[in-house]
VOKEKE-444838 format. One record per residue (C-alpha): residue in one letter; y, x, z; residue number from 0. Coordinates in steps of 0.2 Angstrom, whole numbers, plus 5000, padded with zeros to 4 digits. Each point is the difference from the previous one (the first is absolute). Last residue first. Layout:
<pts>
  residu    py    px    pz  num
       A     Y     X     Z  NUM
...
</pts>
This chain:
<pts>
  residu    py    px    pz  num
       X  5302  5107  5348  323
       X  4990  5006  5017  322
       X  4998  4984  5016  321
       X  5015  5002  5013  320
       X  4994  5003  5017  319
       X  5006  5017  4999  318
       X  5012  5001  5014  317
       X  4997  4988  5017  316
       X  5010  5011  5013  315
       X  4985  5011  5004  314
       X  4996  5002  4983  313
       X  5014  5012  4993  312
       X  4994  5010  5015  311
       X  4982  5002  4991  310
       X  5010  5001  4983  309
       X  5008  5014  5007  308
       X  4986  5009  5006  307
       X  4989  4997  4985  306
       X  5003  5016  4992  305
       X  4995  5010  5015  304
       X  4983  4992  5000  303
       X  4994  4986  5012  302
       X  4984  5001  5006  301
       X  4983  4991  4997  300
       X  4995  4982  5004  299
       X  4982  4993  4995  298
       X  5004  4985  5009  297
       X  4980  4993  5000  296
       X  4998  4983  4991  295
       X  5001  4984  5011  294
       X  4992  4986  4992  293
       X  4982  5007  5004  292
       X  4990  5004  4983  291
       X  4982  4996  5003  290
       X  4990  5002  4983  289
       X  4981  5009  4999  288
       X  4995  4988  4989  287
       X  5012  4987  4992  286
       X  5001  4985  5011  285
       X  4996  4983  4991  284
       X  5013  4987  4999  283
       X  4995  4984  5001  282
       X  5009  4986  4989  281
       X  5015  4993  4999  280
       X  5016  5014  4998  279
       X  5017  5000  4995  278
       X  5008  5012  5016  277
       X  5005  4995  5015  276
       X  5018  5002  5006  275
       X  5008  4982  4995  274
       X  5009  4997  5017  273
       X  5020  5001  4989  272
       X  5015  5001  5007  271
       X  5004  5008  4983  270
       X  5008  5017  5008  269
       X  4985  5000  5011  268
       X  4986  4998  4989  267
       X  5012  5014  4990  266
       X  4996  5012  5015  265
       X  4984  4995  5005  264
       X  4995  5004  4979  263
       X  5010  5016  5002  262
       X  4990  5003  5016  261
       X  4982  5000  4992  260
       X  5008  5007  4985  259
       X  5006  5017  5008  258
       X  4982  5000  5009  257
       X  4990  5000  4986  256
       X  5012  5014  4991  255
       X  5002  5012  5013  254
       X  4982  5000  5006  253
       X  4997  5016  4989  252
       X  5014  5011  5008  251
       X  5002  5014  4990  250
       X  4995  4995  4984  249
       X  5012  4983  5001  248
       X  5016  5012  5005  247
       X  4996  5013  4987  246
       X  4999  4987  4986  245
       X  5014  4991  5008  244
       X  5011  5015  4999  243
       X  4994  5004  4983  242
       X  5006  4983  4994  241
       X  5016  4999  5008  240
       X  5007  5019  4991  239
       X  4996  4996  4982  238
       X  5001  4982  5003  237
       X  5019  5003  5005  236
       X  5009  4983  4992  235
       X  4988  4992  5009  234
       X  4993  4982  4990  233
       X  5010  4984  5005  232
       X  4988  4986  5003  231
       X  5006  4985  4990  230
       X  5004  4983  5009  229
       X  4986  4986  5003  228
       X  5004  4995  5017  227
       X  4982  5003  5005  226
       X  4999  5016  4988  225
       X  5015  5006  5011  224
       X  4993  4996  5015  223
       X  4983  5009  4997  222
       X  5009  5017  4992  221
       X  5012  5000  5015  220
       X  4984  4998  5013  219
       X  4992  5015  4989  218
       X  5014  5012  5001  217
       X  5006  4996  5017  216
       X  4981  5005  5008  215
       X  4998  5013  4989  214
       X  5020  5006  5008  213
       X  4993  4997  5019  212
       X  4984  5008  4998  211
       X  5008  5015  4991  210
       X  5012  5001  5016  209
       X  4982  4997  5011  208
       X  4992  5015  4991  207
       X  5014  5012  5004  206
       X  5010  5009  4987  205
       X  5018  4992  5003  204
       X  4995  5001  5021  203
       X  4997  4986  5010  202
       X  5012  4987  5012  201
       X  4992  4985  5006  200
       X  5003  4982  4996  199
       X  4996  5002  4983  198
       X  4983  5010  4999  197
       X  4996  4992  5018  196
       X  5000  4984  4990  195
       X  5007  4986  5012  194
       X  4998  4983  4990  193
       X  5015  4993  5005  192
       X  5011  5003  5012  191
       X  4996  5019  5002  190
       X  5004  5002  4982  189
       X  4985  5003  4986  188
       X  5008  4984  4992  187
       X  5014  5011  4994  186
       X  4989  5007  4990  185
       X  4995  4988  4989  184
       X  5020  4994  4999  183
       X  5006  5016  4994  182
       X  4986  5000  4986  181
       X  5005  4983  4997  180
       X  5018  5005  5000  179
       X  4997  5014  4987  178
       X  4989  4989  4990  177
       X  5014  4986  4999  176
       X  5014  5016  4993  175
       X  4988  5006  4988  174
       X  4998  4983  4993  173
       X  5017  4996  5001  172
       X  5005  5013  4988  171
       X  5006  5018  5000  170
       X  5004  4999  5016  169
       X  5018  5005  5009  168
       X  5011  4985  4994  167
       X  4985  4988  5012  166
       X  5009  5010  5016  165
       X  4991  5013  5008  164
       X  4987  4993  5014  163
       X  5001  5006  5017  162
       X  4985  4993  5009  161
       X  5002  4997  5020  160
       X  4988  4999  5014  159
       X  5013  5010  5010  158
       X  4988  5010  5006  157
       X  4989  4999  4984  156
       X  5013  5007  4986  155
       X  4993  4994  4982  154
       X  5005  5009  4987  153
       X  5010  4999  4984  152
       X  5011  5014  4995  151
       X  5019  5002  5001  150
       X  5012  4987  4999  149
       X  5000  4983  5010  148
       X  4992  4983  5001  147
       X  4993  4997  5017  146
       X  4986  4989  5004  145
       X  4993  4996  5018  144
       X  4985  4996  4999  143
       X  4989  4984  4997  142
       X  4992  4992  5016  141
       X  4991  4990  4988  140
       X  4999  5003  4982  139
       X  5005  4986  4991  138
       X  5018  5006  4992  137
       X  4991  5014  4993  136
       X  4986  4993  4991  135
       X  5013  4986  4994  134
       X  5009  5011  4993  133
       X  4987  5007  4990  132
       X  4996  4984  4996  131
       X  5017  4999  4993  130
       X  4999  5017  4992  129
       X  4983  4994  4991  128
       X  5008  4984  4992  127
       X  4985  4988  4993  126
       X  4987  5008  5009  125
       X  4986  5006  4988  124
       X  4988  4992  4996  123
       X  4980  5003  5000  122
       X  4993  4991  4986  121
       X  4988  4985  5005  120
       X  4982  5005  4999  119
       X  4991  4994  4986  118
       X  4984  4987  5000  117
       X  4984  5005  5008  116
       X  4995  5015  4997  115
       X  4987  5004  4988  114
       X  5002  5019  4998  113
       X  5008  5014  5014  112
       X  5008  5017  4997  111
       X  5015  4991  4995  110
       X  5001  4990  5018  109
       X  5000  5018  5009  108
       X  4985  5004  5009  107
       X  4998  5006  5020  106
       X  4989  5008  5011  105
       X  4999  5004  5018  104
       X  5004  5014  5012  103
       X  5004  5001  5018  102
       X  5008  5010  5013  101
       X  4993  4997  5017  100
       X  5007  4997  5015   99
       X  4992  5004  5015   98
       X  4990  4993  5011   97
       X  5002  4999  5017   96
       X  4995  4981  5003   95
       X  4989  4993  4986   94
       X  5010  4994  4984   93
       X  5006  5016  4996   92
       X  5018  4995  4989   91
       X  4999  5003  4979   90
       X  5012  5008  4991   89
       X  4998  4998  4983   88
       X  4999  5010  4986   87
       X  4999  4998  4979   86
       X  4986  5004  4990   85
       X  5004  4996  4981   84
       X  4985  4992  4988   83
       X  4991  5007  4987   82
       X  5000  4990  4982   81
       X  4987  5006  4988   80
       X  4994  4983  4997   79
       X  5014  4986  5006   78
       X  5001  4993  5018   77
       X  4991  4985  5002   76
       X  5007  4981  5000   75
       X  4992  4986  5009   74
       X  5014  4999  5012   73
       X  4993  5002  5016   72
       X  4994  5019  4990   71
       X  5017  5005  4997   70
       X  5004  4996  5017   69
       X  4985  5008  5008   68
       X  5004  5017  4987   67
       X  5017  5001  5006   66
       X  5016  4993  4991   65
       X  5017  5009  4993   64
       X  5011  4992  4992   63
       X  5015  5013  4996   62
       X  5002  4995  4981   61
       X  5006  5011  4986   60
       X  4987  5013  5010   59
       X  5010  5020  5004   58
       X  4986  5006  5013   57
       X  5015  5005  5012   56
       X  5004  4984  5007   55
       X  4979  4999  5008   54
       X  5005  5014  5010   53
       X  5017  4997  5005   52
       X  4994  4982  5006   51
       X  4985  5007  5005   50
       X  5010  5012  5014   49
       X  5008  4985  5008   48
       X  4996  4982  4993   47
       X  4993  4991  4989   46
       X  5008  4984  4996   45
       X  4996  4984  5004   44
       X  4996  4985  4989   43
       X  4982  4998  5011   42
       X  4991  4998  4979   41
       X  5012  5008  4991   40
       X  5003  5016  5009   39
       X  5016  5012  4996   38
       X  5004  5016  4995   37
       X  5019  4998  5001   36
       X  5008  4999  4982   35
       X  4991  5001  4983   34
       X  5020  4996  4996   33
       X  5004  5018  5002   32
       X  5008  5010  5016   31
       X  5002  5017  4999   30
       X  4985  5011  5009   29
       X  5009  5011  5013   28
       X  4988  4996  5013   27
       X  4987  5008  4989   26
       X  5011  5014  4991   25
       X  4991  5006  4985   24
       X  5004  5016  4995   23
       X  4982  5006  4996   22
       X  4998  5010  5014   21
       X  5010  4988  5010   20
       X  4983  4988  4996   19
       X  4988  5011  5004   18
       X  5008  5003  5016   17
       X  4999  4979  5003   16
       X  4982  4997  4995   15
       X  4995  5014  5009   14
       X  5009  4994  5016   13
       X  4989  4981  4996   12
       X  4985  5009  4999   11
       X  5001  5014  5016   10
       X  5005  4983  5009    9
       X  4985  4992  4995    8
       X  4989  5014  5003    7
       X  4988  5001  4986    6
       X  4981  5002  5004    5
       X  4995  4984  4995    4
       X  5011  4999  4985    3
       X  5016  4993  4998    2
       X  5004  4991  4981    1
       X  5017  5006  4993    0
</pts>
């Protein structure tokens, strides 16, 4: 997990992600466990975006995680043999017409640490997960129109309406909250809200901006879920959704970074919520060589025969709906 010198950052975290579809693991598909959100106990926030996937994959009883400076205020140290985690940060040019740079710095999980002071509290779970659900929902602001009707879920943008089937047609609630979060995550993409060209715009089934736009769904879903505390529903057809994701993410190597940097705006958004920094208190040292803009290269190609029917599907808001 550590970055080297000569790593690219993004080349990292996409690597962490192929590896693991490759071995049927499905990062923002990861059910939810009481080790819940990775979380910080010393500024009791969160990590966020990209490094919340991250660090959630690495399977601790207890998603504490701390840096080295925190560790060290605390008179503690980080046990022999123990190698820390890198995780990224984007990090705005201080001077005038810089650029933003992605960054890299380390963290250790509080089991991977000796003599710290006291316990940490248990993470909890909330006390009714479809209520907070619920509530997620009902405090969105300029919430969508939400019609219940047959058929498949999907979002249609020019009506700015998400066509839900009714409660009857999900196996449980779970699936059916993680359905509407993933609805919801890309409903935000509207013109009225936070205007994602990926959303707002019209693209082909196998165009990097479609593929943008379900990542993005994927991961805000996953994020709102684990918030609410409900289980995340695993694809009925990973024999088909993990190759496509293992293509997608292999061709386009900004995918990932930039599908969590919007599904963390997205569920900011959802939650009303001006948390957007990452957990971090102490200097971040650039990685050698690093200066990743925020804005990756399209990477478009063309549409094949056998998507022409999804492509026209598209243009009236088909195939928002996340893959069971």
């Amino acid at each position: 997990m550590e970055i080297s010198e000569k790593q690219n950052v993004n080349e990292f975290v996409t690597e962490h992600f192929i590896n693991d579809l490759k071995a049927g693991r499905i990062p923002w598909r990861r059910p939810w466990t009481p080790e819940g959100v990775p979380f910080s106990p010393v500024t009791k926030l969160p990590y966020i975006g990209i490094n919340q996937l991250l660090l959630a994959s690495l399977g601790y009883p207890l998603n504490y995680f701390l840096t080295f400076k925190q560790i060290k205020d605390m008179n503690a140290k980080v046990k022999p043999g123990e190698r820390g985690y890198s995780i990224v940060l984007w990090k705005k040019g201080g001077a005038e017409g810089e650029k933003t740079k992605l960054l890299s710095y380390m963290v250790f999980n509080v089991s991977q640490c000796d003599e710290l002071p006291g316990e940490f509290p248990e993470i909890e779970m909330p006390e009714n997960p479809y209520q907070r659900a619920e509530e997620i929902k009902d405090g969105m602001p300029l919430i969508p129109k939400i019609v219940f009707s047959d058929g498949e879920p999907w979002y249609h943008n020019f009506s700015d309406s998400i066509y839900m089937p009714p409660l009857k047609s999900f196996k449980d609630r779970d699936q059916y909250f993680f359905t509407l979060f993933y609805a919801l995550v890309t409903a935000t993409g509207n013109e009225t809200r936070l205007h994602r060209k990926e959303v707002s715009e019209q693209f082909a089934y196998d165009s990097r901006q479609y593929a943008l736009r379900q990542l993005t769904a994927e991961i805000g879903a996953w994020q709102l879920a684990s918030i609410a505390g409900i289980k995340i529903p695993q694809p009925g057809y990973s024999s088909s959704y993990i190759p496509y994701w293992i293509e997608r993410i292999e061709r386009d190597r900004f995918l990932v970074i930039n599908a969590a940097m919007s599904a963390q705006k997205a569920v900011n958004y959802i939650l009303n919520s001006k948390n957007a920094e990452a957990v971090v208190d102490e200097p971040v040292p650039p990685i050698a060589g690093e200066h990743v803009q925020s804005e990756a290269p399209t990477g478009e190609i063309s549409e094949s025969t056998k998507s022409s029917k999804k492509k026209r599907n598209e243009k009236s808001g088909v195939g928002d709906a996340p893959v069971h």
